[in-house]
C-alpha positions as a printed Julia matrix, in Angstrom:
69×3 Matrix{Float64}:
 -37.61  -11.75  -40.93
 -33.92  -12.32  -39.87
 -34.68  -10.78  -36.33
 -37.61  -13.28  -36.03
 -35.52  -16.16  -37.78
 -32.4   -15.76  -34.97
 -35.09  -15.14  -32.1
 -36.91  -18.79  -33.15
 -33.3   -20.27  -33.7
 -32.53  -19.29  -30.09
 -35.68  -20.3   -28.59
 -34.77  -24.11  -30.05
 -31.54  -24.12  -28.35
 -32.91  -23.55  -25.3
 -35.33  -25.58  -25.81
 -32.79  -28.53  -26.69
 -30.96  -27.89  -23.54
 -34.04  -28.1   -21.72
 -34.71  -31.7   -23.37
 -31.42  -32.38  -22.26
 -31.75  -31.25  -18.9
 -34.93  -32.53  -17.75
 -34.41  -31.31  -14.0
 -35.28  -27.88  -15.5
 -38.63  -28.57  -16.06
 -41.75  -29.61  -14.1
 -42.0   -32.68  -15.5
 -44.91  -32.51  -17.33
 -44.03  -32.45  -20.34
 -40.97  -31.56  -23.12
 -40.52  -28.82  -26.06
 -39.92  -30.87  -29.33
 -37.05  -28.47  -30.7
 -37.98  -29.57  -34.06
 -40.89  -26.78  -34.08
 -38.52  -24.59  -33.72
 -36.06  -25.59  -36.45
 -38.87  -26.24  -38.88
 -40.28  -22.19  -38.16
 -36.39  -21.33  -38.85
 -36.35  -22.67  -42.14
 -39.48  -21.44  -43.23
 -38.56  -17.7   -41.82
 -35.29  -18.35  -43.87
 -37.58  -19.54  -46.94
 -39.72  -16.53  -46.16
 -36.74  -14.01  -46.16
 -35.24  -15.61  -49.41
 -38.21  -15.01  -51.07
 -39.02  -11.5   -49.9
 -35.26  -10.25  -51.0
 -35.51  -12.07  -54.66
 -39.09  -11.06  -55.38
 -39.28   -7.42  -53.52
 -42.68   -6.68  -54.58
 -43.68   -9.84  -52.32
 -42.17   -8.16  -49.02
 -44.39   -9.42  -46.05
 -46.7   -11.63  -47.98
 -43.58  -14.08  -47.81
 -44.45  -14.63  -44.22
 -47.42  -16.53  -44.98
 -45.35  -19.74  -45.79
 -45.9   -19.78  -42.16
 -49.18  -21.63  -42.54
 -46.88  -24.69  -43.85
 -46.15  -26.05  -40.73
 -48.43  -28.24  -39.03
 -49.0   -28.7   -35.1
C-alpha cells in the first residue's frame, strides 16, 4: 500500500507539471492533480489502518470506493 501510495503521489506531480506546462499536452484537455492527492490520502488511510488492525490487511483497500469521479 506504500508502493501504490508513492506510485499515485508521483503520478500527481507529473501531472501538476503538466497543468503547469500546457505545451506538453494536446490540448484537449488537463489532469486535475487533486485525484491524485485525494487516492494518496486514502492509500495512506488504507495503510494506517491495515498496520493498526492486522487482521484487516487488504480489506483496508476498499476505502478506495470513497472517492468520487
Amino acid at each position: 500500500m506504500g508502493t501504490l501510495a508513492l506510485g499515485v503521489m508521483f503520478l500527481g506531480l507529473a501531472e501538476r507539471v503538466i497543468q503547469r506546462r500546457p505545451e506538453l499536452t494536446d490540448g484537449l484537455g488537463y489532469p486535475d492533480p487533486l485525484d491524485a492527492w485525494v487516492n494518496v490520502g486514502l492509500l495512506a488511510v488504507a495503510l494506517a489502518v491495515s498496520l493498526l488492525v492486522p487482521a484487516i490487511g487488504y480489506a483496508a483497500l476498499l476505502l478506495l470506493l470513497l472517492e468520487h469521479e
